[in-house]
C-alpha positions in Angstrom: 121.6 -79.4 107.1 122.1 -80.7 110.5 124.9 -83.5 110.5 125.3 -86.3 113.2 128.0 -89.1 113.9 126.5 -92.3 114.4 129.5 -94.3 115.3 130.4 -98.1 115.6 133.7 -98.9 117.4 134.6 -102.5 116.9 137.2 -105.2 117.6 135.1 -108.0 116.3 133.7 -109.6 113.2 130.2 -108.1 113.1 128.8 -107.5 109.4 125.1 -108.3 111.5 125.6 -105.0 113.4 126.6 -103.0 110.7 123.8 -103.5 109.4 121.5 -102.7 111.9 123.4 -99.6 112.7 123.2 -98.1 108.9 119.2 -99.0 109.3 119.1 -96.6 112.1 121.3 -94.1 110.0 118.1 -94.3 107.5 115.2 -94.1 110.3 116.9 -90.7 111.8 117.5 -89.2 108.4 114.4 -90.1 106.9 112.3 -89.1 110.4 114.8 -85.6 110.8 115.5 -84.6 107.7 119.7 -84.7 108.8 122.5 -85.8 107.7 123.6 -89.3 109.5 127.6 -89.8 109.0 127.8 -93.9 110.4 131.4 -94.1 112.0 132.7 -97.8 112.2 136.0 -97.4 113.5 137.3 -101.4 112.7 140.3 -103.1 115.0 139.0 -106.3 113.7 141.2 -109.0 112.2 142.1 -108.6 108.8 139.7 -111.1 107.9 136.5 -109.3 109.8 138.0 -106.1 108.6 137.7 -107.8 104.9 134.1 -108.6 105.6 133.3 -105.4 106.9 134.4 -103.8 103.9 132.5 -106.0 101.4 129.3 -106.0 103.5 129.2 -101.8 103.4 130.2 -102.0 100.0 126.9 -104.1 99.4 124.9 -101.4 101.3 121.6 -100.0 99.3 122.3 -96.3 99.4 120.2 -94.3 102.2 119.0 -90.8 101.5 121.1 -88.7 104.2 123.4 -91.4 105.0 126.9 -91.6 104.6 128.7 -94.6 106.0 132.3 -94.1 107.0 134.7 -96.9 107.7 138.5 -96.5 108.7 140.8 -99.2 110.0 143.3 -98.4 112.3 145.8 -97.6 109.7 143.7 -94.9 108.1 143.2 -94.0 112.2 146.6 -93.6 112.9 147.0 -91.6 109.7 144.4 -88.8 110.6 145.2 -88.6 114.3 149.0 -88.6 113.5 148.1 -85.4 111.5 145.5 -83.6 114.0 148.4 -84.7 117.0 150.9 -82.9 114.7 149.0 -79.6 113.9 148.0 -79.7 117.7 151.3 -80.1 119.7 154.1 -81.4 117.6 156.6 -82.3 120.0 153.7 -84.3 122.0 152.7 -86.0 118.4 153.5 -89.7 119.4 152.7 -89.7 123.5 149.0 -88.2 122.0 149.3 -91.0 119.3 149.9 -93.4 122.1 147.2 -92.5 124.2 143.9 -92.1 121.6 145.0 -95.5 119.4 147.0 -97.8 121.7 147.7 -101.2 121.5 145.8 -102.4 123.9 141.9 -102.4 124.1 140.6 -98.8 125.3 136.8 -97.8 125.6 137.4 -94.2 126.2 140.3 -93.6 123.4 138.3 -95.6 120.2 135.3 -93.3 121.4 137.6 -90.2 122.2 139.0 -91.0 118.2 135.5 -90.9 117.1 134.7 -87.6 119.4 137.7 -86.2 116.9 136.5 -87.5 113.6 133.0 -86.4 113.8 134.6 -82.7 114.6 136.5 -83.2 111.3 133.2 -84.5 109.7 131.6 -81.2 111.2 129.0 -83.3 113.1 126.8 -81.3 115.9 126.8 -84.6 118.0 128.0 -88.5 118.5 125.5 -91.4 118.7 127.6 -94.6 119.9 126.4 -97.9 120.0 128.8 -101.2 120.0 129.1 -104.7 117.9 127.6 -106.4 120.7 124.0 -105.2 120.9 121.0 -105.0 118.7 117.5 -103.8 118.7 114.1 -104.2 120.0 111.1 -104.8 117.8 107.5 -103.4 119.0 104.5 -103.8 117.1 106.6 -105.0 113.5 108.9 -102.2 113.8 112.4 -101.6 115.3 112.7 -99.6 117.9 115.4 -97.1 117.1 117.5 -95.1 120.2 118.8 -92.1 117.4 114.7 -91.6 117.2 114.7 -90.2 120.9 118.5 -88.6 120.5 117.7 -86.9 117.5 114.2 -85.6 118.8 115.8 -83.8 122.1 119.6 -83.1 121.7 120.7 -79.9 121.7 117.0 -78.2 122.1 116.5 -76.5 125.0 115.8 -77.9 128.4 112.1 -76.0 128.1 111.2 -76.9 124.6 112.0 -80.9 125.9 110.0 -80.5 128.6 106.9 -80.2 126.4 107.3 -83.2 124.8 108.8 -85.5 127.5 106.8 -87.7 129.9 108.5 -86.3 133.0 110.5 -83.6 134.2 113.0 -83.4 137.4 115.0 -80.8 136.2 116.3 -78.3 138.9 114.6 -74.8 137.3 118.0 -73.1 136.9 118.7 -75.5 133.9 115.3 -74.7 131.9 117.5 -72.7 129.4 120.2 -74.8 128.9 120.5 -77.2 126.2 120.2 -81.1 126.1 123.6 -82.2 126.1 122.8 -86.0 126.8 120.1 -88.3 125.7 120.7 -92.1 126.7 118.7 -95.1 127.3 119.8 -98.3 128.5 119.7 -102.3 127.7 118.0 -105.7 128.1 119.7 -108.9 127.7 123.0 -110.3 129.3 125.1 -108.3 131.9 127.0 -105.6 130.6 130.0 -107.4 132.5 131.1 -111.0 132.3 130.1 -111.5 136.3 126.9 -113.7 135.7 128.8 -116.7 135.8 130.1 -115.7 139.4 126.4 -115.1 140.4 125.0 -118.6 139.3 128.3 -120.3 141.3 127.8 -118.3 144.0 126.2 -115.1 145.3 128.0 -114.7 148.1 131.0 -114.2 146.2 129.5 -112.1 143.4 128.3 -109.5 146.0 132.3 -109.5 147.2 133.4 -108.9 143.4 130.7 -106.3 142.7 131.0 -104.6 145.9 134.4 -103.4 144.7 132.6 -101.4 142.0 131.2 -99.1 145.2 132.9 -96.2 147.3 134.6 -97.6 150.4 132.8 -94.8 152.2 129.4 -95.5 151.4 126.5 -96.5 154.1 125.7 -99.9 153.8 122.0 -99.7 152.8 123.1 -97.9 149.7 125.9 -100.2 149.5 123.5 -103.3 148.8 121.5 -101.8 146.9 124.1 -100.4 144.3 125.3 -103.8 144.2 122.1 -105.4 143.3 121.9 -103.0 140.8 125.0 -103.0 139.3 124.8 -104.1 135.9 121.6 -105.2 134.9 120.7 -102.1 132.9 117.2 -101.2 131.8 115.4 -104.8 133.5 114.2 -107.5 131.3 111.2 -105.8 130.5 110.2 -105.7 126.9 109.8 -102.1 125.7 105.7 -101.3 125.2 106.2 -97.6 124.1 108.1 -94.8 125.0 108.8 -93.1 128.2 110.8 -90.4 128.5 112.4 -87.8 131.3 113.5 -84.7 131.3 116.3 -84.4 133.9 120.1 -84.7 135.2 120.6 -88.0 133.8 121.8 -90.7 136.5 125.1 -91.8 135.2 123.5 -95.6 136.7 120.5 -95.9 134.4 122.4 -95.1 131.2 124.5 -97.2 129.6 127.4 -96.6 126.5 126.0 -98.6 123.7 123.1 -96.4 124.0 124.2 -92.7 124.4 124.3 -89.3 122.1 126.4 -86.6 123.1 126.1 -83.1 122.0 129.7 -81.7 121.2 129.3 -79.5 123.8 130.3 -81.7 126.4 132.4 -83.4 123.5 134.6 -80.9 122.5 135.4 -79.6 125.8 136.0 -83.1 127.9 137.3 -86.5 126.3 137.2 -89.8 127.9 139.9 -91.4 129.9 142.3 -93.0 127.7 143.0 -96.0 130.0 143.7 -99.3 128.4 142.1 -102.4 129.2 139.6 -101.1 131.9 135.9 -101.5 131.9 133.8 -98.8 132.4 136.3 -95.5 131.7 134.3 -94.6 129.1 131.2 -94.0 131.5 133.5 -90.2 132.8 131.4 -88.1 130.5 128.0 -89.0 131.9 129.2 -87.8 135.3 130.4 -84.7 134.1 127.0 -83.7 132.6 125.4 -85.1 136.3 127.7 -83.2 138.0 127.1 -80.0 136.2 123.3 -80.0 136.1 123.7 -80.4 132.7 119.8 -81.1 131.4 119.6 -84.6 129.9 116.7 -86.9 128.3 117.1 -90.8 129.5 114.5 -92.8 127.5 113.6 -96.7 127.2 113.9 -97.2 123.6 116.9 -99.7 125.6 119.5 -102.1 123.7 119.7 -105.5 123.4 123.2 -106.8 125.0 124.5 -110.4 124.2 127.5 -111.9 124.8 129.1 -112.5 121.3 130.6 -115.9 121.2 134.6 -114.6 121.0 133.7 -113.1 124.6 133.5 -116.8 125.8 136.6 -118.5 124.7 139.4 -118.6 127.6 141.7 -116.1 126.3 138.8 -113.7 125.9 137.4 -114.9 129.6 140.8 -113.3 131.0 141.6 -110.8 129.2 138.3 -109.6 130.5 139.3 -110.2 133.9 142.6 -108.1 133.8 139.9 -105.3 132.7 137.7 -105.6 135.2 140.5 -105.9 138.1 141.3 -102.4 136.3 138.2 -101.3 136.9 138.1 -102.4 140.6 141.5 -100.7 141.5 140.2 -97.0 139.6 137.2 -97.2 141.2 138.6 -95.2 144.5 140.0 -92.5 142.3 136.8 -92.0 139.9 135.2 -91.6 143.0 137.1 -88.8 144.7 137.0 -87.0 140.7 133.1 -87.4 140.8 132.8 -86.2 144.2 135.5 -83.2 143.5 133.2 -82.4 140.4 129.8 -82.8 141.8 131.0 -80.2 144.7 131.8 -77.9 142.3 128.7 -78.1 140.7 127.8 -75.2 138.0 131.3 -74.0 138.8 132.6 -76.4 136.0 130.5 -74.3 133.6 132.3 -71.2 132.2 130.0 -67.7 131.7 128.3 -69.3 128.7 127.3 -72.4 129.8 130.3 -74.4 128.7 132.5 -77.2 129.9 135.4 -75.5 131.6 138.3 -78.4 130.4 140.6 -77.2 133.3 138.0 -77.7 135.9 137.8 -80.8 135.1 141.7 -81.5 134.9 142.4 -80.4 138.1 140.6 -83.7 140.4 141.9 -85.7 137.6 145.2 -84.6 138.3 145.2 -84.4 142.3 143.6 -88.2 141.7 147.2 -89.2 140.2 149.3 -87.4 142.8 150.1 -90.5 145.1 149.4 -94.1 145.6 146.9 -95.8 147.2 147.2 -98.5 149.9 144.2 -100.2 149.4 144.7 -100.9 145.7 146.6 -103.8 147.2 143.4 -104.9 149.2 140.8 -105.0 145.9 143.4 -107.1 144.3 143.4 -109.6 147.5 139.7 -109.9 147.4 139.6 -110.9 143.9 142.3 -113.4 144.2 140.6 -114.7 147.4 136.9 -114.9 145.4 138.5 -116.6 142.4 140.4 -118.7 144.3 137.6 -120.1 146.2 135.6 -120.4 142.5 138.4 -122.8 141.4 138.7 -123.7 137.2 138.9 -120.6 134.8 138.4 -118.3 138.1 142.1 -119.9 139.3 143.4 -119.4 136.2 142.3 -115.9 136.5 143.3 -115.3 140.0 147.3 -116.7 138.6 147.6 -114.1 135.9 146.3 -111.3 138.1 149.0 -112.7 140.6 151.3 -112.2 138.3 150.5 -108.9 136.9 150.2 -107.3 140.4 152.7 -104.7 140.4 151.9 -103.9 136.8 148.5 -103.0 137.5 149.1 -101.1 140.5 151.3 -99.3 138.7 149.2 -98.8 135.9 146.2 -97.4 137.7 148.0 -94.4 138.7 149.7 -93.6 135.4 146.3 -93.9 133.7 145.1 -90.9 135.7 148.1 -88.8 134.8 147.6 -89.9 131.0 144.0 -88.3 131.3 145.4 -85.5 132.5 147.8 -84.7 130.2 145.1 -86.0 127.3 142.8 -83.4 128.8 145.1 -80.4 128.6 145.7 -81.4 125.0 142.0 -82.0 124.2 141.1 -78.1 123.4 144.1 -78.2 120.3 143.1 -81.4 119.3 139.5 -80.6 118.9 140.4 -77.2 117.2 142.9 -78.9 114.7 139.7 -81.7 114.0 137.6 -79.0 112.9 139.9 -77.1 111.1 141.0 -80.2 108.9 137.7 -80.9 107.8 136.8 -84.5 106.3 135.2 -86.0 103.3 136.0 -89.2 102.5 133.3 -91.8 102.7 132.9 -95.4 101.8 
């Protein structure tokens, strides 16, 4: 039987979303006929972790689903082992770098990446504790439906059953390696705010998300776009596309992976940055990889932690992370989309070394204008005054830390990615069985 991680990384109390999460578990096994293995990877508070645990306790038992739920205790335990058998004198820098202290987007979804290959699952379905799910005519409207119904068919079979195709015609015989949708709701950043005060200064924050080389034309119009997701249009019934899926019109809480791309490529371990754990989808883009993007899209919200003052800037230090990697994602995605199929190995496959090597050249030297995207946001918060001062007077402070920091995390993926083939291996040679 075919077996699939559906996976729940979370920081947060959210017994709501478990919920809703398992209920998708039971709609793709009772609709495919698999085997649904639901993931929550918890670095909640003891207290949410402690609800968490009673409310899956509680759980009705699903035909074909098994619901999985470590803390980061039983994390570290596992990935302390795979590290080991992988590279034992690199056992605690790995450790380090796929369970840190800090928040990290790519490493919780890189840990589950690892634990679905122990689980022996064919591919990873992530969505995150801050979403739900649209209803449509009395019933809810489940992404795994599209993801299970394409992934890892081939690109000719899909194109039967999608509603378009713009797929170059030397990837009809490759497999689907991506199926994704998008959201509805609130911003998938905390930048709104900025937007009501003033727009003028929004389009200066959000303009640092774009390549300095990019014409202007496509400059304002990535910057209107950036963020918003799949519209506020309610979904009506299902469209779906056959193609090289824009890394833009996806978005991470609503995204399957086939371990193809999985087992060969991780995510950026970076801590506290928004938006590292996006790398993947340009790696399939850049490799003509064949893709399905759909509309069955998530519904974000803004949970009420992500409000409170500590949260608002701790999020900020993330996004100023963001803004200073920006410049060095871009030269990796331009490296990678030159070389095009050439990432691909005889078979079809990943080449992990391919990859590496822009990653690496990325962290070779520092950049002058990192110092520049750090003055705009301190002028822009500055000029907002309240919280936004606040903000701009820890980022003051942390300056030379994050400067420093946004080199190192390139040389971190680098070393994560010439690590990632063992780690994978020692996954699926340790096999897993414990559920909850």
């Amino acid at each position: 039987m075919r077996r699939v991680c559906l996976t729940l990384p979370t920081d947060r109390p959210c017994v709501p979303a478990i919920g809703d999460v398992v209920r998708e578990a039971a709609h793709g096994a009772r609709a495919f006929g698999v085997e649904v293995h639901v993931l929550v990877l918890d670095s909640a508070s003891a207290a949410a972790q402690a609800e968490h645990r009673a409310a899956i306790g509680k759980l009705t038992p699903a035909p074909g689903v098994v619901v999985h739920h470590f803390d980061e205790e039983e994390q570290r335990h596992l990935l302390r082992d795979l590290a080991t058998a992988a590279a034992p004198a690199l056992t605690d820098r790995l450790l380090d770098l796929l369970l840190p202290d800090a928040v990290s987007y790519g490493a919780c979804t890189d840990r589950a990446f690892l634990i679905a290959e122990a689980l022996g699952c064919a591919s990873v379905h992530r969505r995150d504790s801050d979403s739900g799910y649209q209803e449509h005519a009395g019933e809810t409207v489940h992404p795994i439906h599209q993801e299970l119904a394409f992934l890892d068919t081939t690109a000719s079979d899909a194109a039967a059953r999608v509603s378009a195709r713009r797929l170059r015609p030397d990837a009809q015989n490759r497999q689907v390696v991506l199926v994704g949708g998008s959201f509805i709701g609130d911003m998938s950043v905390d930048l709104d705010a900025i937007r009501r005060l003033d727009p003028a200064a929004y389009e200066r924050v959000v303009a640092l998300t774009v390549p300095d080389d990019y014409p202007a034309l496509w400059r304002s119009t990535l910057v209107a776009d950036s963020f918003r997701g799949g519209g506020t249009t309610p979904f009506t019934g299902d469209r779906t596309t056959l193609t090289s899926v824009p890394p833009t019109r996806v978005d991470m809480c609503n995204i399957a992976l086939s371990r193809a791309v999985y087992a060969r490529v991780p995510l950026p371990p970076a801590t506290d940055t928004v938006g590292s754990d996006y790398f993947l989808l340009h790696v399939v883009h850049a490799a003509g990889l064949p893709g399905v993007q759909h509309n069955r899209h998530i519904v974000n919200h803004h949970t009420p932690d992500r409000r409170t003052d500590p949260a608002f800037l701790a999020y900020q230090i993330r996004l100023a992370k963001y803004f200073l990697a920006v410049p060095r994602l871009h030269e990796i995605h331009t490296a990678l989309g030159a070389a095009g199929t050439g990432l691909l190995d005889d078979d079809g496959r990943l080449r992990t070394a391919a990859v590496a090597d822009p990653v690496r050249r990325s962290a070779a030297d520092a950049r002058p204008g990192d110092a520049h995207r750090l003055d705009v946001l301190d002028s822009v918060y500055r000029g907002l005054g309240g919280r936004w001062a606040e903000a701009a007077d820890l980022l003051a402070t942390r300056r030379n830390q994050l400067l420093a920091e946004a080199r190192a995390d390139m040389a971190d993926f680098a070393f994560l990615l010439d690590a990632w083939p063992a780690l994978i291996d020692a996954a699926r040679s340790r096999g897993l069985v414990s559920a909850r």
